[in-house]
C-alpha positions in Angstrom: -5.7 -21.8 -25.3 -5.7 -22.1 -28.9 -5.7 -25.8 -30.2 -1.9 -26.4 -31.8 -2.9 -29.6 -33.4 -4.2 -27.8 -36.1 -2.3 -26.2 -38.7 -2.3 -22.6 -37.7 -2.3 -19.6 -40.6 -0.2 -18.6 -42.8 0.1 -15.2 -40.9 0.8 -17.2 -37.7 3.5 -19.1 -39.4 5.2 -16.5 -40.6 5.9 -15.5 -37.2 6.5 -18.8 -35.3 9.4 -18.7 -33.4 11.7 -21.5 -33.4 14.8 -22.9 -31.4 17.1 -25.0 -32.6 18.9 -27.7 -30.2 21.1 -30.4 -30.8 20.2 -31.9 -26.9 17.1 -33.3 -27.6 14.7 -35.2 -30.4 11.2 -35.1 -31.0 10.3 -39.2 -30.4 7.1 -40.1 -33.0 4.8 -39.7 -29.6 5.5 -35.9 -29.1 7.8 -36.1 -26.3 11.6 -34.7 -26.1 13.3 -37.6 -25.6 17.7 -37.4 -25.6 19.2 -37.2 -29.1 20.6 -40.3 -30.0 24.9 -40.6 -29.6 25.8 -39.6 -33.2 22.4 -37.7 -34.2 24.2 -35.3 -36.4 20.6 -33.5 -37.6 19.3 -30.9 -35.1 15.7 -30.9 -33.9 13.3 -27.9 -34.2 11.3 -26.5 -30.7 8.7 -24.5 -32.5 6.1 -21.6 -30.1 4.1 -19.2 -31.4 4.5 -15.5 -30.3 0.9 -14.9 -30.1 0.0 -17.7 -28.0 0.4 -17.2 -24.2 1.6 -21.0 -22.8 2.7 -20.3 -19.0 0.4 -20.4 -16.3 0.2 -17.5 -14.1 0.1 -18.0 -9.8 -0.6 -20.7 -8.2 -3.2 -21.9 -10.3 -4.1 -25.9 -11.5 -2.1 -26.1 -14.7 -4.3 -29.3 -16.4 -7.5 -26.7 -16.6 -8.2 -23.6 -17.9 -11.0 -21.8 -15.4 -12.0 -18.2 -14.2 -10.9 -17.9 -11.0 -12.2 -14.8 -8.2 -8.7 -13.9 -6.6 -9.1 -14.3 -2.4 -8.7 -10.9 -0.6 -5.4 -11.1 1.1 -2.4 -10.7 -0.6 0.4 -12.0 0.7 1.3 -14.9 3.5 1.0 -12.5 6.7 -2.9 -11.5 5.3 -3.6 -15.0 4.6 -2.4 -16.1 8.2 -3.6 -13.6 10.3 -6.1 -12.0 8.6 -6.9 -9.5 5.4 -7.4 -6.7 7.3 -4.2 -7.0 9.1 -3.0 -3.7 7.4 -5.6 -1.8 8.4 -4.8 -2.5 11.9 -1.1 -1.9 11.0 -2.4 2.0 9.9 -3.7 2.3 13.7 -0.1 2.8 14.4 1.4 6.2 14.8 4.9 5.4 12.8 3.1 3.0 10.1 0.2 5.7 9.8 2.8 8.7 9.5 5.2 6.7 7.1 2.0 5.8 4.5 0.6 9.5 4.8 4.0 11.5 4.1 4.5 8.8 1.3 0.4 9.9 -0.1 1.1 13.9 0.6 4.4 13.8 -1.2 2.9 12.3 -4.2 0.2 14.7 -4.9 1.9 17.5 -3.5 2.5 19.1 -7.0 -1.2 18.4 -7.9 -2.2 16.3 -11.4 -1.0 18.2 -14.6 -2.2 16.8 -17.7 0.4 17.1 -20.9 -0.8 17.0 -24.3 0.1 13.5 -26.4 1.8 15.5 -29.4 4.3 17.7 -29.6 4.8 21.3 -31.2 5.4 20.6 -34.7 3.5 17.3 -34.8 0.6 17.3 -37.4 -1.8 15.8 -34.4 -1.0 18.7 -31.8 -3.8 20.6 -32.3 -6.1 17.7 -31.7 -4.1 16.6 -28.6 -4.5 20.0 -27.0 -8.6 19.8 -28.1 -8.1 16.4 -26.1 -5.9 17.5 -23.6 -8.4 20.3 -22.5 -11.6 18.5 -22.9 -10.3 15.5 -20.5 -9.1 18.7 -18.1 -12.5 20.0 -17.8 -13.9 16.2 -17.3 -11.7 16.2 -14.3 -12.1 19.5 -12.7 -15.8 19.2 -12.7 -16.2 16.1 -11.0 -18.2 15.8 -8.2 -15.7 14.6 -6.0 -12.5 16.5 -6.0 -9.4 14.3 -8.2 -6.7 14.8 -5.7 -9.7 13.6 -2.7 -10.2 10.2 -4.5 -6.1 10.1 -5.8 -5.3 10.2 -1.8 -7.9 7.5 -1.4 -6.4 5.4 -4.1 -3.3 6.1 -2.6 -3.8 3.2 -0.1 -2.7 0.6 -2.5 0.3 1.4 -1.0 -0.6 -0.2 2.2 -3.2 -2.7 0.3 -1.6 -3.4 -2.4 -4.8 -2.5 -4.9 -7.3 0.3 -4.3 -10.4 -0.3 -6.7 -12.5 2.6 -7.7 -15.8 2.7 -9.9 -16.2 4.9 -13.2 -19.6 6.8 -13.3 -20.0 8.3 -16.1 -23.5 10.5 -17.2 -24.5 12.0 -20.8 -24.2 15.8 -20.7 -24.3 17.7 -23.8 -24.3 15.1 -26.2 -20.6 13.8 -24.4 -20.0 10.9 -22.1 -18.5 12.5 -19.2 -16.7 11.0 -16.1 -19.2 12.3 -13.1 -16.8 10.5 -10.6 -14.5 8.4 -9.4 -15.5 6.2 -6.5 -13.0 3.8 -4.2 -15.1 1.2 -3.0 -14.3 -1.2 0.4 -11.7 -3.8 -0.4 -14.1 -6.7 0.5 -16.7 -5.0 -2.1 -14.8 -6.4 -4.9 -12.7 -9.0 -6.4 -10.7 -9.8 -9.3 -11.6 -12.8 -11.7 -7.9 -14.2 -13.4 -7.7 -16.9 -15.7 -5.0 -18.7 -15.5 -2.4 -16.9 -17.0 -4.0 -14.1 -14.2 -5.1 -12.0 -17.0 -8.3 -9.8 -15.3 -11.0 -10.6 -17.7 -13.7 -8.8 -14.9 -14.3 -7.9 -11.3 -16.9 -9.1 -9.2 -18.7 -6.9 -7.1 -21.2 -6.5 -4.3 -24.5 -5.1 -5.9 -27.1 -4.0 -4.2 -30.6 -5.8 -4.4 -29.0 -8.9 -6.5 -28.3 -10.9 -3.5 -25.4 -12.5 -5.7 -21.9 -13.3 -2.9 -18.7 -12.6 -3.6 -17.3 -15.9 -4.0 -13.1 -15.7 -3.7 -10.9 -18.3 -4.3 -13.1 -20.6 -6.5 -13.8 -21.5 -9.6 -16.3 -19.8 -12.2 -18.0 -21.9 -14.7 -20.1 -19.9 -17.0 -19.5 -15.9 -16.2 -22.6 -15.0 -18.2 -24.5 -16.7 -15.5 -23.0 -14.6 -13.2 -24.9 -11.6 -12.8 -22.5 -9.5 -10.5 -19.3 -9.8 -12.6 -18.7 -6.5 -14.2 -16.0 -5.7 -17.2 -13.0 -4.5 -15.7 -13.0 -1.1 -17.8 -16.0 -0.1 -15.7 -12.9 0.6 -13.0 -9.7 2.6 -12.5 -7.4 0.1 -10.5 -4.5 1.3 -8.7 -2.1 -1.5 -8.1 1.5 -1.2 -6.3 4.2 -3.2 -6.9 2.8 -5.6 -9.0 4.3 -9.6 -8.8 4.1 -12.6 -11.5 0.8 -10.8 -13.0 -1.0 -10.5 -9.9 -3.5 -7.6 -10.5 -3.4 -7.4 -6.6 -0.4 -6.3 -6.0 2.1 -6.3 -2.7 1.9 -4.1 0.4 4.4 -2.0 1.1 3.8 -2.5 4.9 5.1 -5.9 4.5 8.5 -5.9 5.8 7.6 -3.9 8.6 5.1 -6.5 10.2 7.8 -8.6 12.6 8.8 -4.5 13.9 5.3 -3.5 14.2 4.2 -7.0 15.8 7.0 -6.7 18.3 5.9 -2.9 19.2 2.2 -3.8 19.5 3.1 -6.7 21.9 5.9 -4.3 24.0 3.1 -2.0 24.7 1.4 -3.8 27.2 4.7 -4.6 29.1 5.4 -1.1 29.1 2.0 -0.1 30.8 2.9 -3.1 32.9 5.7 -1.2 34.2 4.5 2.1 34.4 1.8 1.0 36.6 4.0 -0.5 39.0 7.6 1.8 39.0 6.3 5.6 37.6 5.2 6.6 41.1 7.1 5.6 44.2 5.7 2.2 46.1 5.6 2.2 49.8 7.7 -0.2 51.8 6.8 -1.3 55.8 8.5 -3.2 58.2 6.9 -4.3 61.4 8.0 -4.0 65.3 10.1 -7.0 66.2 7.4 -8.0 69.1 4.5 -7.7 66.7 2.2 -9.9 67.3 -1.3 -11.3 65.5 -4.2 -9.5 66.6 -7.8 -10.5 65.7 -9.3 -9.7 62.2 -11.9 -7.4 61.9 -14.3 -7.0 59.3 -15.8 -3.7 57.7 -17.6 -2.7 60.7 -15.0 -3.4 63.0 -16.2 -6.3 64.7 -14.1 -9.6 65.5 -14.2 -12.4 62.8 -15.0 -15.5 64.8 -14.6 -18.9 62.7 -16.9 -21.9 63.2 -15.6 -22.7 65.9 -16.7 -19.1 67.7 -12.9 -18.8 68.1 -11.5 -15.2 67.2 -9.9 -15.1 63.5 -5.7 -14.0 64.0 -3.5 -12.5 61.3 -0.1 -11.8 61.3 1.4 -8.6 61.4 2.9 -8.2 58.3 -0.8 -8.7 57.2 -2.1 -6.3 58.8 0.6 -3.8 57.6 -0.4 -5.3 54.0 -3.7 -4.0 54.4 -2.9 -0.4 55.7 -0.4 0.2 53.3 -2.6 -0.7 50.5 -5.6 1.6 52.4 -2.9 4.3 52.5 -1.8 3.7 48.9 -6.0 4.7 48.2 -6.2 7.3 50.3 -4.2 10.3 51.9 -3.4 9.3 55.7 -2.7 6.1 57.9 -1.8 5.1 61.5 0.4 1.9 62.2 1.4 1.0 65.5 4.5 2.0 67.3 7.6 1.0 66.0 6.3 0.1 62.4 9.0 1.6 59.9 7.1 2.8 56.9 9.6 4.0 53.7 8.8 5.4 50.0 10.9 2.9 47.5 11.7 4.4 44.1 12.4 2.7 41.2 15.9 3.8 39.7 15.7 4.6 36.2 12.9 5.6 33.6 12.7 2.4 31.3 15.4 2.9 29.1 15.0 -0.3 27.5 11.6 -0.5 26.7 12.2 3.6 25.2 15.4 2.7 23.4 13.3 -1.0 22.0 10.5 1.3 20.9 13.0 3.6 19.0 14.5 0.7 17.3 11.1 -0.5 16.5 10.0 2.6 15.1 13.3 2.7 13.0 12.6 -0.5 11.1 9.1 0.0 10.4 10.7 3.9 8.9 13.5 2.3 7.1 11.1 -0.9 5.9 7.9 1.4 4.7 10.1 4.6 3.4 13.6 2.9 2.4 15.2 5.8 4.9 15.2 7.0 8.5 16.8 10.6 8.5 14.5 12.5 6.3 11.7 11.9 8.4 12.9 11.3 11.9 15.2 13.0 14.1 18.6 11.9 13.8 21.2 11.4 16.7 24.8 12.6 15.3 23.9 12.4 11.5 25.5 15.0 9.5 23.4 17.4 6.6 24.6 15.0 3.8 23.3 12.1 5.4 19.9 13.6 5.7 20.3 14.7 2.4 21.0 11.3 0.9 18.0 10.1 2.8 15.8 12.8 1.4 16.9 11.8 -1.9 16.2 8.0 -1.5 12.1 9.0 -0.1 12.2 11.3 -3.2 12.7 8.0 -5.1 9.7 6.6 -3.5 7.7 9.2 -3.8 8.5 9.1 -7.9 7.4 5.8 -7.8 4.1 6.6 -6.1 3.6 9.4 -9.1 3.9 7.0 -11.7 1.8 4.3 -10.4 -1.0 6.8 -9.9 0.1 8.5 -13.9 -0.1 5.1 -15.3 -3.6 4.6 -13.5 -4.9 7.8 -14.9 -4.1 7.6 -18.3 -4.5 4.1 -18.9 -8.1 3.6 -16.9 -10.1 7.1 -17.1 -8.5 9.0 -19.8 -7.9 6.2 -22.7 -11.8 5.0 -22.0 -12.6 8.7 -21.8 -11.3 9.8 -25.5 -12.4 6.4 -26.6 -16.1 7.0 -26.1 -16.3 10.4 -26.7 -13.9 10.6 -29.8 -13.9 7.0 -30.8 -11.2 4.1 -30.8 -8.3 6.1 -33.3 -8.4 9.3 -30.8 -7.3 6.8 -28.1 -3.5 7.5 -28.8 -3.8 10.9 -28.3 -5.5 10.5 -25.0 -3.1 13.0 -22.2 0.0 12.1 -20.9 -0.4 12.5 -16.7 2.2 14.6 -15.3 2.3 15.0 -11.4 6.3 16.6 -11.7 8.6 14.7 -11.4 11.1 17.1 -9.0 10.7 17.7 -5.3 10.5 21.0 -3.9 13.5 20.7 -1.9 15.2 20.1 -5.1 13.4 23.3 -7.1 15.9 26.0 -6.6 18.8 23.7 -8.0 16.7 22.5 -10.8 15.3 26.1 -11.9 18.5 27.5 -11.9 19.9 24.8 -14.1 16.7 25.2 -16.2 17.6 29.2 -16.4 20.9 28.8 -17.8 20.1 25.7 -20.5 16.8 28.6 -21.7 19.4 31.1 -21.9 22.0 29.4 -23.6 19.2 28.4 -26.1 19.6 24.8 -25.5 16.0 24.3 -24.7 13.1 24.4 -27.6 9.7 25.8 -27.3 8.5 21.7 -28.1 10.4 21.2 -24.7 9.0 23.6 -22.2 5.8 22.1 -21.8 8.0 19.0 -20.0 10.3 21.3 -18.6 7.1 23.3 -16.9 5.8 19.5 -15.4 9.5 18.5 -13.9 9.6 22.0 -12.1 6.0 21.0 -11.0 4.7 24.1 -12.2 1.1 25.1 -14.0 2.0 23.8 -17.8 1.8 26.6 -19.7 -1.0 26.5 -23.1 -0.2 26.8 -26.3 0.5 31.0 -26.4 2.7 30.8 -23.6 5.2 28.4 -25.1 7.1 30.9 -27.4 11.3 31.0 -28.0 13.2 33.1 -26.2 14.1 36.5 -28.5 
């Protein structure tokens, strides 16, 4: 933090923001102190703009350290493990819920929509730029929307992390690929304000550990913390700074801990009700006969005196030989019976329904537009498909954001230097569902032929109808 003893600029003071109060003094030590009764002056609160003051997370406010952020992020990862989510994904409902959420994202595909408009004196250059990053990201060596469904997970992680490699072809810098590495490969170093200054990561052959949730003193001593523009970082939902992010699959953990625990009760009761038991009774003058063993001879004990078991006993064990095999023989007047369980567990198929409904309505905000629905009308499902559509525009700009502000800034930046950086791409990937594309072309339709809509505007109008944006010949006014 910059020292405030001294007098600052006179650039900094000309932007010092200051607060007036007529609540508290300044005492001659420093500290507010309560005005005085009849203080009639009022004393000045004075903070600098460009100084950051706050600490960020849960940090020690009285020092100012680098700090490697642990794995987990929230309370359920930090209790019961960070992998806890990726046991979550084993489940059917939570794996289906994440995987329409990633599909109806990049469904449309990535578009990529110049920085300047028609008529703009920098549109020619931001098409040059606009096609040059294209190329970069076609000819990568692992397909874009492949390592976008990857990054994707952040949804269930909260962060996805992915390394920039970049090689020297033709006298460019160009992005070879984009590569998601394992979450426990990498971690982000805050300081306290939980500003990323770098990531540490796992190299190979340097033997150096990736020490979370500690301090580090000197990072140049450090030989595996990397600058954090060497990544493209794809963080959901991000909290109070925290470049890790929140996981989506966090208010369905009580549904999905309940269902993981109900399984084994249900195979419980499978195992013993699905198929019909078998029920004996024995003759009213049954009495004990000796027990034999496996060869059918008499089991004396130590005493050389014969071994007797009861009836029902022995009607135990030729029920349970019977229940193993295909035919028995009981004495006369044994009453053998099937019992069948009424019913077909109900409960434990209308708990698992219930279950599945929370984690749906907890992971996708809705229940109807991907689930059956028991007596729900069209507009229901409707209004449902509208509020995963939210989502799912949510998802497109986190991944948008990620684009242009880790691969395609640094991209222009290298290759064109630091003033072409404004015109790096905007990152379309449409903004309109298909459900919703007949509606929205026709309205389109009738705004183009009521000449409401300018050739400057079609290339936008081309990304919300999620189709291929047109280049510069094809955006011409309507005759």
């Amino acid at each position: 933090m910059p020292d405030e003893t001294s007098p600052p600029p006179a650039a900094a003071n000309a932007i010092t923001e200051e607060v007036q109060t007529g609540l508290l003094a300044v005492s001659q030590g420093g500290r507010l102190v309560p005005a005085p009764p009849g203080m009639k002056h009022t004393s000045v609160i004075r903070a600098r703009p460009d100084i950051e003051y706050v600490a960020g997370g849960s940090y020690n406010w009285t020092a100012s350290y680098l700090r490697a952020l642990p794995f987990y992020v929230d309370d359920v990862t930090r209790d019961f493990g960070d992998d806890l989510y990726e046991r979550m994904l084993l489940d059917g409902k939570v794996a289906s819920c994440i995987h329409t959420l990633k599909m109806g994202v990049l469904a449309q595909g990535v578009s990529l929509v110049p920085a300047a408009t028609r008529g703009d004196p920098a549109h020619s250059r931001a098409i040059e730029l606009c096609d040059f990053c294209k190329r970069n990201l076609d000819n990568m060596i692992d397909p874009l929307d492949t390592v976008l469904y990857d990054l994707l997970d952040c949804a269930a992680f909260g962060n996805r992390v992915a390394e920039q490699i970049y090689a020297l072809e033709g006298g460019q810098l160009v992005l070879k690929t984009l590569k998601p590495k394992p979450r426990r490969s990498v971690a982000f170093v805050v300081d306290v304000y939980t500003n990323v200054v770098g990531m540490l990561g796992l190299v190979p052959g340097q033997g150096a550990p990736i020490l979370v949730d500690g301090m580090i003193g000197s990072p140049d001593q450090i030989p595996n913390l990397l600058p954090r523009a060497k990544f493209a970082v794809a963080t959901f939902r991000r909290k109070d700074g925290d470049p890790r992010g929140q996981s989506i699959l966090r208010p369905a953990y009580n549904a999905w801990n309940i269902k993981s625990q109900l399984w084994g009760q249900y195979l419980k009761y499978l195992t013993q009700f699905a198929s019909p038991s078998v029920v004996g009774v024995t003759p009213e003058q049954a009495e004990e006969s000796p027990q034999l063993d496996s060869n059918g001879n008499v089991v004396l004990d130590d005493n050389g005196n014969p071994v007797l078991v009861s009836p029902e006993q022995l009607l135990l064990t030729a029920l349970l030989q019977f229940q193993n095999g295909t035919a028995a023989a009981f004495p006369h007047g044994t009453s053998v019976q099937p019992f069948q369980m009424q019913g077909d567990g109900q409960a434990f198929l209308r708990a698992f329904e219930l279950l599945n409904r929370e984690i749906e309505q907890a992971v996708t905000g809705q229940a109807l537009a991907t689930s059956e629905g028991e007596h729900q009308s069209r507009a229901a499902s409707e209004v449902h498909q509208d509020i995963l559509g939210l989502l799912i525009a949510h998802g497109k700009t986190t991944i948008a954001e990620m684009l242009r502000t880790d691969v395609l800034r640094p991209l222009v930046r290298y290759n064109f230097g630091p003033d072409a950086e404004t015109l790096a791409p905007a990152v379309s990937l449409s903004e309109t569902e298909s459900h919703d594309f007949a509606q929205n072309a026709t309205a389109v339709g009738a705004l183009y032929q009521a000449g409401y809509l300018s050739p400057s505007q079609l290339v936008e109008t081309d990304a919300m109808l999620g189709l291929p944006i047109r280049t510069e010949g094809g955006v011409q006014p309507l005759a």
